[in-house]
MARBA-3410 file (N, C-alpha, C, O; in Angstrom, 1 decimal):
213
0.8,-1.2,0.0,0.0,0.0,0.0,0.9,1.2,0.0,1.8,1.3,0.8 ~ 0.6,2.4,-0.9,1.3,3.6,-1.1,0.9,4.4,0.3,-0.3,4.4,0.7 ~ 1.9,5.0,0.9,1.6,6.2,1.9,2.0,7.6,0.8,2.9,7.8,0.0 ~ 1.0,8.4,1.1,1.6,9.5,0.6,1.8,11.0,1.7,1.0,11.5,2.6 ~ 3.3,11.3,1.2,3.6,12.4,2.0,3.8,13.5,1.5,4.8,13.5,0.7
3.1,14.5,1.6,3.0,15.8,1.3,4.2,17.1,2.1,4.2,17.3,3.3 ~ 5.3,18.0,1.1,5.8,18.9,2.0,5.2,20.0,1.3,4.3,19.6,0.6 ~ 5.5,21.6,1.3,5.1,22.6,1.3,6.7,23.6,1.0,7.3,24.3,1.8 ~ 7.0,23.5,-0.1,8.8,24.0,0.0,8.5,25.2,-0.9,7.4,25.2,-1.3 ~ 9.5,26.4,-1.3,10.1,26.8,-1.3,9.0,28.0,-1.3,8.0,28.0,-0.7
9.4,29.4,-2.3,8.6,30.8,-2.4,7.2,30.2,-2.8,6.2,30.2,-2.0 ~ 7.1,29.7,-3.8,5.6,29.4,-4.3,5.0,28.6,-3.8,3.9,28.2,-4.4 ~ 5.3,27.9,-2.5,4.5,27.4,-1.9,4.0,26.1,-2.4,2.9,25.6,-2.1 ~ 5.0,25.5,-3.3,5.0,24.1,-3.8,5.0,23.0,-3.0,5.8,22.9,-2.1 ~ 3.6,21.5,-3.6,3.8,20.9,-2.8,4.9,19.6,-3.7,4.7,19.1,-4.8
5.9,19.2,-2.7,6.6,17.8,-3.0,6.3,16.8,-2.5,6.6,16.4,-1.3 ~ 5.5,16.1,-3.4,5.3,14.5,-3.0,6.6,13.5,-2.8,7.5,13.5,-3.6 ~ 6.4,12.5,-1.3,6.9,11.2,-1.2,5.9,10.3,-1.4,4.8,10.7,-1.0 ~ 6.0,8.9,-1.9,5.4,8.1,-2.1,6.1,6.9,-1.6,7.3,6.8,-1.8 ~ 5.3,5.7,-0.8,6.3,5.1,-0.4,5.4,3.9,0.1,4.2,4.1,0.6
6.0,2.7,0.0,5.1,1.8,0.8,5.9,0.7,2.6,6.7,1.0,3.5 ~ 5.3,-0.1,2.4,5.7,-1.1,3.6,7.4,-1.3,3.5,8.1,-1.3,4.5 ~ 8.1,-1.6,1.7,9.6,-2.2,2.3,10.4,-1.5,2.0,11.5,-1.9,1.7 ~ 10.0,-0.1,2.0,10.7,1.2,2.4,11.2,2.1,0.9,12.0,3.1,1.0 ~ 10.4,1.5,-0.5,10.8,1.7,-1.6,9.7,3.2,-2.0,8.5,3.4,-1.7
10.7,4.2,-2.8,10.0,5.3,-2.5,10.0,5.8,-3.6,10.9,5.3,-4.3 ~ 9.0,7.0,-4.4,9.3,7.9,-5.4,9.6,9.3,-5.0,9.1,9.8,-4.0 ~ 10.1,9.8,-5.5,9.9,11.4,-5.0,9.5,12.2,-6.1,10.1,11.8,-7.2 ~ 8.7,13.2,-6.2,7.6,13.8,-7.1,8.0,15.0,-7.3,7.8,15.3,-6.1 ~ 8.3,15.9,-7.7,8.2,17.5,-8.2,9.2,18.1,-6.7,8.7,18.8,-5.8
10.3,17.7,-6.9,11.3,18.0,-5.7,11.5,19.4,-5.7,12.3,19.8,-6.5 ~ 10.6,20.6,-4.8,10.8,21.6,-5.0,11.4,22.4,-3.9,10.9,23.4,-3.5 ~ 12.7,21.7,-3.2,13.1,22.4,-1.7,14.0,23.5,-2.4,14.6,23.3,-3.4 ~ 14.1,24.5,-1.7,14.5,25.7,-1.7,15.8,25.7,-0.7,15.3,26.4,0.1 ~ 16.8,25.5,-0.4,17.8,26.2,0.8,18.3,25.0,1.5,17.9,23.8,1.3
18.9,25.2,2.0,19.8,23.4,2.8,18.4,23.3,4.0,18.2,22.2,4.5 ~ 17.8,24.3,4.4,16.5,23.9,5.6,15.5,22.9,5.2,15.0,22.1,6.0 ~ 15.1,22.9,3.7,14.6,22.5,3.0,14.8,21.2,2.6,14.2,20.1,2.6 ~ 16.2,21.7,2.3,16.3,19.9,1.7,16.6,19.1,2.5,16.8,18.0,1.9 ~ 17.0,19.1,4.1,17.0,18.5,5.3,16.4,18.0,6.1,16.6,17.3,7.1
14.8,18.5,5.3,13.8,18.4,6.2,12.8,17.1,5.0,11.7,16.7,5.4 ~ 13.2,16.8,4.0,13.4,15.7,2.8,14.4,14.9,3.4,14.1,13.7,3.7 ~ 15.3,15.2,3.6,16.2,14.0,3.9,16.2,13.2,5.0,16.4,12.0,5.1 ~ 15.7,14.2,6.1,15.3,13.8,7.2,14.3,12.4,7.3,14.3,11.4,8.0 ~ 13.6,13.1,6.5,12.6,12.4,6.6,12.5,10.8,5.9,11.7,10.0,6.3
13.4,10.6,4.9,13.8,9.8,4.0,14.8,8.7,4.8,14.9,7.5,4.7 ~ 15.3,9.6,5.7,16.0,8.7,6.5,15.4,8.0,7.8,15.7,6.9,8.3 ~ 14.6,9.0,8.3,13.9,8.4,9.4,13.0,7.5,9.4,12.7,6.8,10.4 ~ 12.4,7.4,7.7,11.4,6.4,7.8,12.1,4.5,7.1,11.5,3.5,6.8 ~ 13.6,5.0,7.1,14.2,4.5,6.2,13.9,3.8,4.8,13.8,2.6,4.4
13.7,5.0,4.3,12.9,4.7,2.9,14.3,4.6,1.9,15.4,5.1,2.2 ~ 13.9,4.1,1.0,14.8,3.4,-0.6,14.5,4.8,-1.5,13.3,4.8,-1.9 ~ 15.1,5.7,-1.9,14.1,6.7,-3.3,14.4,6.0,-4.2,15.5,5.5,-4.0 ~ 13.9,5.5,-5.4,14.1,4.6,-6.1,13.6,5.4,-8.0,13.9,5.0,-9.1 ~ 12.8,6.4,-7.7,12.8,6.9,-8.7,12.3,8.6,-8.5,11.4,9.0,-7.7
13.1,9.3,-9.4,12.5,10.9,-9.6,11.6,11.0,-10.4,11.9,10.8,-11.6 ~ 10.6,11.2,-10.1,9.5,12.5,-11.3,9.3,13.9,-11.1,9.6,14.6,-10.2 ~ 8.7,14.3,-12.6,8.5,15.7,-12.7,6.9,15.3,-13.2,6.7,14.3,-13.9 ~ 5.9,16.3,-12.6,4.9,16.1,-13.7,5.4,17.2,-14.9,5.2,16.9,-16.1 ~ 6.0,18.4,-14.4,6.0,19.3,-15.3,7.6,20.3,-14.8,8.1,20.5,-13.7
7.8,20.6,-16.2,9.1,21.6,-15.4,9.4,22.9,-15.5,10.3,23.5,-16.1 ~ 8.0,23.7,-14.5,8.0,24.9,-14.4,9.2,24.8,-13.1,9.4,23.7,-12.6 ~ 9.8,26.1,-12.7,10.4,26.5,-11.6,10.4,25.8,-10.4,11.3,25.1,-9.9 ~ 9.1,26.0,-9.9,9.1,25.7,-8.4,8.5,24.1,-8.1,8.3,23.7,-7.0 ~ 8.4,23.3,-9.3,8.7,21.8,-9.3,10.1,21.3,-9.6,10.2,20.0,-9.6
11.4,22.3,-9.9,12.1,21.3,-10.3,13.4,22.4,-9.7,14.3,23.0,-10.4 ~ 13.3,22.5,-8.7,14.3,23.5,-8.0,15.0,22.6,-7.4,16.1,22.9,-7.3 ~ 14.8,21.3,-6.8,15.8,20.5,-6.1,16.1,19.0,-7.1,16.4,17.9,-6.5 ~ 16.0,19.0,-8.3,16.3,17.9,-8.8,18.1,17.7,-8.9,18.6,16.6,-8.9 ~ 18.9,19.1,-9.2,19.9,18.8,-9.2,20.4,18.2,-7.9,21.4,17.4,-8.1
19.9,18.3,-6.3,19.9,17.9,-5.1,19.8,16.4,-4.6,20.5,15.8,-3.8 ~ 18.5,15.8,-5.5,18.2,14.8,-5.5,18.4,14.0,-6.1,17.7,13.0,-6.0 ~ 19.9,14.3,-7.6,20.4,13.6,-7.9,21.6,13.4,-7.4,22.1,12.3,-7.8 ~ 22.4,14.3,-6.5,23.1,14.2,-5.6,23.1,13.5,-5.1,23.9,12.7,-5.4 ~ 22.1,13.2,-4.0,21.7,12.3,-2.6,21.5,11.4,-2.7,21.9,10.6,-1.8
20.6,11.1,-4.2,19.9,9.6,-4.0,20.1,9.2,-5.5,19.5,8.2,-5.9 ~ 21.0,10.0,-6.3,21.8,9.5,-7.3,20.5,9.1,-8.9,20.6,8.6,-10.0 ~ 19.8,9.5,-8.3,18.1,9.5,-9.2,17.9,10.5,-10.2,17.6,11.6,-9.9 ~ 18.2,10.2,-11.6,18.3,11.2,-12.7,16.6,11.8,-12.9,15.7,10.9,-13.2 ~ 16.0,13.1,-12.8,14.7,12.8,-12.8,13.8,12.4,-14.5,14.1,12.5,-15.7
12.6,11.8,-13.8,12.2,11.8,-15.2,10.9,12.8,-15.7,10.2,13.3,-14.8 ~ 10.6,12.9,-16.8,9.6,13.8,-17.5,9.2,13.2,-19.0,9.6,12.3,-19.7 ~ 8.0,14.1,-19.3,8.2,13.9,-20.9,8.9,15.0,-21.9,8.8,16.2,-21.7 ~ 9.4,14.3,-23.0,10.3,15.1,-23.5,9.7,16.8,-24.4,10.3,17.6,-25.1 ~ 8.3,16.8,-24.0,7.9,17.9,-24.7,7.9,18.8,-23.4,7.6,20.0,-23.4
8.4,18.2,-22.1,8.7,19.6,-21.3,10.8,19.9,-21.2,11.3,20.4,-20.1 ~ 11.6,19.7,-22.1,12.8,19.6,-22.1,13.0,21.3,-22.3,13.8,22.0,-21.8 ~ 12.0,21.5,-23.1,12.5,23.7,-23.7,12.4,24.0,-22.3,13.5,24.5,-21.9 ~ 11.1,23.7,-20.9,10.5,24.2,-20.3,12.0,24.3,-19.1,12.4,25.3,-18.4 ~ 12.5,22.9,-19.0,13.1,22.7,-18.1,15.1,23.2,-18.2,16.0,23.3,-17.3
15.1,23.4,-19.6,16.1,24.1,-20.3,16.2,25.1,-19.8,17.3,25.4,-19.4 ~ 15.0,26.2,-19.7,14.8,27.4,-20.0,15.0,28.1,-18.5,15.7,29.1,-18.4 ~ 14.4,27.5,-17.4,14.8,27.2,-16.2,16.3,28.0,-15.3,16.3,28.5,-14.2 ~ 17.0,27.9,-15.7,18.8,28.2,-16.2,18.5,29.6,-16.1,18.8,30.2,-15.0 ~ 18.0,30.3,-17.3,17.5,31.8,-17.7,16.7,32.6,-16.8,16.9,33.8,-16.6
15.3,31.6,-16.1,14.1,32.5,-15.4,14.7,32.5,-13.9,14.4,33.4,-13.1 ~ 15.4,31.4,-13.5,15.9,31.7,-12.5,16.4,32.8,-11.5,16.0,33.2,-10.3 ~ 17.3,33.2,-12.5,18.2,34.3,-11.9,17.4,36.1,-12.0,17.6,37.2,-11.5 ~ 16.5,35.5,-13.1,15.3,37.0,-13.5,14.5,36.8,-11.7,14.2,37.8,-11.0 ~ 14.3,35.8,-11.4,13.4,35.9,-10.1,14.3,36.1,-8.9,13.9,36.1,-7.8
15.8,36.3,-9.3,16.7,36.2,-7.6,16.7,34.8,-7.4,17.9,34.6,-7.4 ~ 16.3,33.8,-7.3,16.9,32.4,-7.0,18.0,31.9,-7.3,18.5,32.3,-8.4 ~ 18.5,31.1,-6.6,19.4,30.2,-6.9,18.8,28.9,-7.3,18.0,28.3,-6.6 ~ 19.6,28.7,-8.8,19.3,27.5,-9.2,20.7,26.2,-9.7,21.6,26.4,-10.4 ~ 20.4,25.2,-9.1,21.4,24.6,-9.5,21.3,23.4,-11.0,21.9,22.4,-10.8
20.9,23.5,-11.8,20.5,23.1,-13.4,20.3,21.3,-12.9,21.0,20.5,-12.2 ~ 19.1,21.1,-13.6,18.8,19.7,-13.2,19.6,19.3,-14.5,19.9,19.8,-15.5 ~ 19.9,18.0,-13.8,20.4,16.2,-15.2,19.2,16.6,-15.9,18.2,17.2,-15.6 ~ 19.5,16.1,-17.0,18.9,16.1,-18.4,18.8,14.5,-18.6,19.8,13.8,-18.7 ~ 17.5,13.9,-18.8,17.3,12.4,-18.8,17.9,12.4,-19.9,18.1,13.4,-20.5
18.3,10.8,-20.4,18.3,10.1,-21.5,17.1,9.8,-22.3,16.8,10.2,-23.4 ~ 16.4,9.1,-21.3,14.7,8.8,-22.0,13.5,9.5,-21.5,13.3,9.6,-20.3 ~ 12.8,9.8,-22.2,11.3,10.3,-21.7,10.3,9.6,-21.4,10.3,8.5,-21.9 ~ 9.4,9.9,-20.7,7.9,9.5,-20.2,7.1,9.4,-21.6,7.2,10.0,-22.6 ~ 6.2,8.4,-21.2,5.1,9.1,-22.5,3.6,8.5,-21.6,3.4,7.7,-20.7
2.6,9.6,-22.4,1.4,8.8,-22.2,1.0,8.1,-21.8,2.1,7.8,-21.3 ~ 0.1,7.1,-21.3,-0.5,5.6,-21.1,0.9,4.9,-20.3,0.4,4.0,-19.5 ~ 2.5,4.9,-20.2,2.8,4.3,-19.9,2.9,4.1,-18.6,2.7,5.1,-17.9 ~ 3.4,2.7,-17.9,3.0,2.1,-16.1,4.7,2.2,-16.0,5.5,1.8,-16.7 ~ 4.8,2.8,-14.9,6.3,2.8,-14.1,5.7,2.4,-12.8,4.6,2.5,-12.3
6.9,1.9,-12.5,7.1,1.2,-11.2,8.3,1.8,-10.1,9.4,2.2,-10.3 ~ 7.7,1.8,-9.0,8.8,1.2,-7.7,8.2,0.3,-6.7,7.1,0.0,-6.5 ~ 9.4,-0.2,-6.3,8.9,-1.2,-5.6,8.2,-2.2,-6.1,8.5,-2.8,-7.1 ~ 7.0,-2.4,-5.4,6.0,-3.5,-6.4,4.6,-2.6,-6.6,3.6,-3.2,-6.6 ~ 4.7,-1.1,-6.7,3.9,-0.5,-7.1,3.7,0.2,-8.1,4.8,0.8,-8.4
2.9,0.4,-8.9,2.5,0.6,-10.6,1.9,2.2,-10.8,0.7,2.2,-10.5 ~ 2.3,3.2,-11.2,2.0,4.0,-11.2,1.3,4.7,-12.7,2.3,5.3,-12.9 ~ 0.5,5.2,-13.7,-0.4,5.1,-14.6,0.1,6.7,-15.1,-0.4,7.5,-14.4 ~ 0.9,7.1,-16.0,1.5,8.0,-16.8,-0.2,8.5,-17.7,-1.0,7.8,-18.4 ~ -0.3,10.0,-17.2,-1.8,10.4,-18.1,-1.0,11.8,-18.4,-0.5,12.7,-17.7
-1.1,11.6,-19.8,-0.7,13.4,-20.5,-1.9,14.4,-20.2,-3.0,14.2,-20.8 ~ -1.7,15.0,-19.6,-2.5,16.5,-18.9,-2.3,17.8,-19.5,-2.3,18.7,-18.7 ~ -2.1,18.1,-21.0,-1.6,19.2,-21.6,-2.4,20.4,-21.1,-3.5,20.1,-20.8 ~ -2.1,21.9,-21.1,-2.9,23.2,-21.1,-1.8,24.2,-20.3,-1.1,25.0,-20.8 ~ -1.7,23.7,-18.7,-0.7,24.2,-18.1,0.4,24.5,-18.1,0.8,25.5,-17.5
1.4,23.5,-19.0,2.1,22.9,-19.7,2.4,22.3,-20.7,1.7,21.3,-20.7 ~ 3.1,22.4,-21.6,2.8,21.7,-22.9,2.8,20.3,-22.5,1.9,19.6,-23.0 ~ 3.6,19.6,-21.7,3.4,17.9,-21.8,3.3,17.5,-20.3,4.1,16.7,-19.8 ~ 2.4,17.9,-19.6,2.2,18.0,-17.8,1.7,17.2,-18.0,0.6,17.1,-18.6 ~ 2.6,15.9,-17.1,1.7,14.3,-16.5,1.2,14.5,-15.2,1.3,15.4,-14.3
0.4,13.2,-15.4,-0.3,13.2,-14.0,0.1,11.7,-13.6,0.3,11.0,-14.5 ~ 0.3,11.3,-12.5,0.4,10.0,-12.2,-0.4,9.4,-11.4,-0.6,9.4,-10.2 ~ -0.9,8.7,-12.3,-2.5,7.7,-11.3,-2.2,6.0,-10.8,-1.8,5.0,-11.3 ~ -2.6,6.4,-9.5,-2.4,4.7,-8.9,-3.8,4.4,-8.7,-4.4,4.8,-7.7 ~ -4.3,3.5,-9.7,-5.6,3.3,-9.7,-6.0,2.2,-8.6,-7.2,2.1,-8.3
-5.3,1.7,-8.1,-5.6,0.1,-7.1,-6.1,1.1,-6.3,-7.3,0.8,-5.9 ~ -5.8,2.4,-5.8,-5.3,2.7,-4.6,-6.3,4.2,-4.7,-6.5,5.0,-3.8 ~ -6.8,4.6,-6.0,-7.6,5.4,-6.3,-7.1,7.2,-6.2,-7.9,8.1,-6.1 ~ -5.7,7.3,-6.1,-5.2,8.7,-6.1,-4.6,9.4,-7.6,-4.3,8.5,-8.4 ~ -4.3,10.6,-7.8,-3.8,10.9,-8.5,-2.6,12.2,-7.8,-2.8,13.0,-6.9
-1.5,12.0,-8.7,-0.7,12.9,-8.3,-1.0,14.1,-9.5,-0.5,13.9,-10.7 ~ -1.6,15.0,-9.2,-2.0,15.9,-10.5,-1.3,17.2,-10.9,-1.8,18.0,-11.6 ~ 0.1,17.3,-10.2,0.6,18.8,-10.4,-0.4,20.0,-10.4,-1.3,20.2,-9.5 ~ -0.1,20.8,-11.7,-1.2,21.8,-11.8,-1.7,22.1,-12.4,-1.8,23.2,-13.0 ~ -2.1,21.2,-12.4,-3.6,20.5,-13.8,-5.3,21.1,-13.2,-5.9,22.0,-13.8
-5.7,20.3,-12.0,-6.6,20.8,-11.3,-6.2,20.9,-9.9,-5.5,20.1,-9.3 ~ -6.6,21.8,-9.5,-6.4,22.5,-8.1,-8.0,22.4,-7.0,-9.1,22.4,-7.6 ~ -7.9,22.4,-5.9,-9.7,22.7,-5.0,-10.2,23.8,-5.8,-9.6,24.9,-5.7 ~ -11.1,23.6,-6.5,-12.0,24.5,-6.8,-11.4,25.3,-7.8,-12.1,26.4,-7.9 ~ -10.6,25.3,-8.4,-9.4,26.0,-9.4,-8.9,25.1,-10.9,-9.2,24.1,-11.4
-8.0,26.1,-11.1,-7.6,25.3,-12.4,-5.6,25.8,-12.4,-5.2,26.5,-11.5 ~ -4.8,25.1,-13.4,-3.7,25.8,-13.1,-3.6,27.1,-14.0,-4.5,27.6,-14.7 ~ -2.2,27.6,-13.7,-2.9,29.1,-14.7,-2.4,28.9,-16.0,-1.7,27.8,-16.2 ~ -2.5,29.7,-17.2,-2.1,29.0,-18.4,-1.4,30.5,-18.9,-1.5,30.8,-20.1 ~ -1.0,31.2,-18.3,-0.5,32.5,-18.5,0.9,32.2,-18.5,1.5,33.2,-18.9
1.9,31.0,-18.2,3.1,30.7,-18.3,3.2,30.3,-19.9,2.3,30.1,-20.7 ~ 4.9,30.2,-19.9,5.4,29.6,-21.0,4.8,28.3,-21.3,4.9,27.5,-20.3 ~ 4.4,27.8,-22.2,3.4,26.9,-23.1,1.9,26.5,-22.6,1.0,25.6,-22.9 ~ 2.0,27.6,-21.7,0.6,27.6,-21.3,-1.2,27.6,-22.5,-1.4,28.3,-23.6 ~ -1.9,26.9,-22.1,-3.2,27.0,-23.9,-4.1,26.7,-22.8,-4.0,25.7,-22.1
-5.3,28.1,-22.6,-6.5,27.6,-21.6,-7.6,26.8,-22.3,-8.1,25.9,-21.5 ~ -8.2,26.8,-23.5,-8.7,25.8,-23.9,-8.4,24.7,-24.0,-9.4,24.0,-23.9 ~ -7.0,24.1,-24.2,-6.1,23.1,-23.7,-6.4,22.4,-22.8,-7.1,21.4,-22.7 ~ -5.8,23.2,-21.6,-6.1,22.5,-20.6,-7.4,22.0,-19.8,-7.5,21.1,-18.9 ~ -8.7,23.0,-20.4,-10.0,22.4,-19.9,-10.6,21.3,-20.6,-11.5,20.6,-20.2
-9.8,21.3,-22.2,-10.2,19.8,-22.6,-9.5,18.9,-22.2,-10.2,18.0,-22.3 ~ -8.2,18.5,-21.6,-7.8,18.0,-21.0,-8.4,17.2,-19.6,-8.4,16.0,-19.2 ~ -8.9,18.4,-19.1,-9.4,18.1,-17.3,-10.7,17.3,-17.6,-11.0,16.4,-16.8 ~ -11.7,17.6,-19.0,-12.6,17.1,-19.0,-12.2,15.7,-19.7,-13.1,14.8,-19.5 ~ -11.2,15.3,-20.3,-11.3,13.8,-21.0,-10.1,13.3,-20.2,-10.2,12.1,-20.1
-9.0,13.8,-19.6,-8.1,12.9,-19.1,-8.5,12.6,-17.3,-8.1,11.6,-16.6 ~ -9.5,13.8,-16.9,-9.1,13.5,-15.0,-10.2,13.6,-14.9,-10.5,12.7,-14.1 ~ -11.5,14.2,-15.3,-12.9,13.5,-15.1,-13.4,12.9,-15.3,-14.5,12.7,-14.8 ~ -12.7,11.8,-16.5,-13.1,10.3,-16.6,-12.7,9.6,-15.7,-13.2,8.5,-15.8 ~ -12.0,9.8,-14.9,-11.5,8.8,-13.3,-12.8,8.8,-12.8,-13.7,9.5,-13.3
-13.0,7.3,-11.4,-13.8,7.2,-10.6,-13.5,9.1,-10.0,-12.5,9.8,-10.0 ~ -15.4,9.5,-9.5,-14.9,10.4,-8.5,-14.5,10.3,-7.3,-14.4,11.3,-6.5 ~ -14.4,9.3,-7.1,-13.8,9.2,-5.9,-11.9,9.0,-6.0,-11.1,8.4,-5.3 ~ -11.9,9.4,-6.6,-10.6,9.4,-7.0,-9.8,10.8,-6.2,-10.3,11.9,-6.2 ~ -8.5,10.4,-5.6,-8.2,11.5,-4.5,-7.2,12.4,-5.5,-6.4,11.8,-6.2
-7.3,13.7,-5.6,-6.1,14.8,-6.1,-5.4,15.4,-5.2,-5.7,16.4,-4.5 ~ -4.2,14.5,-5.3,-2.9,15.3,-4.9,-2.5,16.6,-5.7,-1.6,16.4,-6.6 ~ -2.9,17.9,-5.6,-1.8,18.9,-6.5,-1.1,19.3,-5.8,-0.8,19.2,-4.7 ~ -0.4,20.2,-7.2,0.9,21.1,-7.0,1.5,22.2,-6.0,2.6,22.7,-5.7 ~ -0.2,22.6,-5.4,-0.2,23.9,-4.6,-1.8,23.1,-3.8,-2.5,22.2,-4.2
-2.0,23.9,-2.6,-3.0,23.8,-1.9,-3.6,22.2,-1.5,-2.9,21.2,-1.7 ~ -4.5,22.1,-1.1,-5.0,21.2,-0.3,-5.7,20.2,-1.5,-6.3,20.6,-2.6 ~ -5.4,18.6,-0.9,-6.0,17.9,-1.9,-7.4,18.0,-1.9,-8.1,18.5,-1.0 ~ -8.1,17.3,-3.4,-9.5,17.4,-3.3,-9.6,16.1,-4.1,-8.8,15.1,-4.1 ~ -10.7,16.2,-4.6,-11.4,14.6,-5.0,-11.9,15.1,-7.0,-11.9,16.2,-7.6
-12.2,14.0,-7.4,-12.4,14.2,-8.8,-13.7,14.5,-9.3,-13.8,15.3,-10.2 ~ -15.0,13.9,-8.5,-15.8,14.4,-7.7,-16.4,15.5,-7.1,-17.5,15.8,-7.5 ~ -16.0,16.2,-6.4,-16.0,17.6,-5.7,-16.1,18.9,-7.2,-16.9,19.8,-7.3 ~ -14.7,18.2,-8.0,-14.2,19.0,-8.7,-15.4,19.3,-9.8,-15.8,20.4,-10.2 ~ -15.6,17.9,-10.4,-16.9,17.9,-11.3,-18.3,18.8,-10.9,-19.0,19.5,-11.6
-18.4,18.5,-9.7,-19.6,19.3,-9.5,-19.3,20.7,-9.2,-19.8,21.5,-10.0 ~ -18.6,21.3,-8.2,-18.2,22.7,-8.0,-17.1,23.4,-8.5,-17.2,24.6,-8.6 ~ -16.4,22.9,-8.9,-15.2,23.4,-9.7,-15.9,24.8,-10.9,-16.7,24.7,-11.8 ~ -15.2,26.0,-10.3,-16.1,27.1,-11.5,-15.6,27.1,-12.5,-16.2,27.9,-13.2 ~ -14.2,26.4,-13.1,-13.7,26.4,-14.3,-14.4,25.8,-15.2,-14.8,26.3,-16.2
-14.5,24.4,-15.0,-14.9,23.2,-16.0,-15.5,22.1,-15.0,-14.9,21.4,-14.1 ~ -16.9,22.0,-15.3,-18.3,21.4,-14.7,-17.9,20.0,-16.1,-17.8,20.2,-17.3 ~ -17.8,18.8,-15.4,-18.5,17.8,-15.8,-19.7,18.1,-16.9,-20.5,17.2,-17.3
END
């Protein structure tokens, strides 16, 4: 069974998923610690529960998802992965950086990309690759259907949408998106995002003021 752990890192208020089960095998999700406070309070935690990281994701590689991937290839020697239609985004990164005052340290550059429909694993758990475009030009989501969650970046938000005012951002995009890739899940299906408090697939369909079911 997946536990999932939620932090809250750096200016934007990003959330970094752990994922992890019983024999201590782990993913880590949109590594966004900010400062050695940050990334100690990840490691900490990685070590206290003595967890395995066994693989890096991005759903997407705006800024404040992919601020500690050079970190967490350090530590846990984990090249991250993505799909290759966010490579400009995560390129570009390098440049927007230093316009915002941050320090950034340039993430590894995969060999191979994510795609669509495809199942990655850790441990002995199966994770479901869903292309989420609007937000981003190639923003995944990662669905563990046994277990009924989704890890959704910032695709859909409680009662929100992500914004599409960034670099490859397309708002018709992304609401065709939310209506054929993440409202076709059970609603009971749990959303982990990128920012703010999780919500359900469900909730979203019915109240959500962007895009109603």
């Amino acid at each position: 069974m997946i536990t999932v752990k939620s932090f809250v890192f750096n200016p934007y208020q990003e959330n970094t998923y752990v994922l992890y089960d019983e024999s201590g095998a782990c993913a880590i999700i949109d590594p966004g610690m900010y400062g050695a406070a940050e990334e100690e309070r990840l490691v900490a935690f990685v070590r206290d529960k003595g967890l395995r990281p066994e693989i890096l994701l991005n759903t997407h590689c705006h800024i404040d998802h992919v601020l500690a991937n050079r970190f967490v290839y350090e530590q846990f020697g984990l090249v991250p992965q993505m799909h290759e239609g966010e490579l400009p985004l995560l390129i570009e990164v390098q440049n927007y950086a230093p316009q915002m005052g941050l320090r950034y340290e340039p993430s590894p550059i995969p060999e191979s990309f994510l795609e669509d429909g495809q199942t990655i694993k850790f441990g002995e758990n199966e994770l479901e690759l869903i292309l989420v475009p609007g937000h981003s030009p190639a923003h995944l989501c990662f669905y563990a259907a046994q277990q009924g969650f989704l890890i959704g970046g910032d695709v859909l938000f409680r009662n929100s949408i992500g914004r599409t005012d960034l670099p490859g951002g397309n708002h018709e995009q992304l609401l065709m998106s939310i209506s054929q890739r993440v409202y076709t899940l059970p609603d009971e299906t749990v959303v982990y995002p990128g920012h703010g408090p999780e919500t359900t697939v469900g909730h979203e369909k019915r109240t959500n003021p962007f895009v109603r079911a």
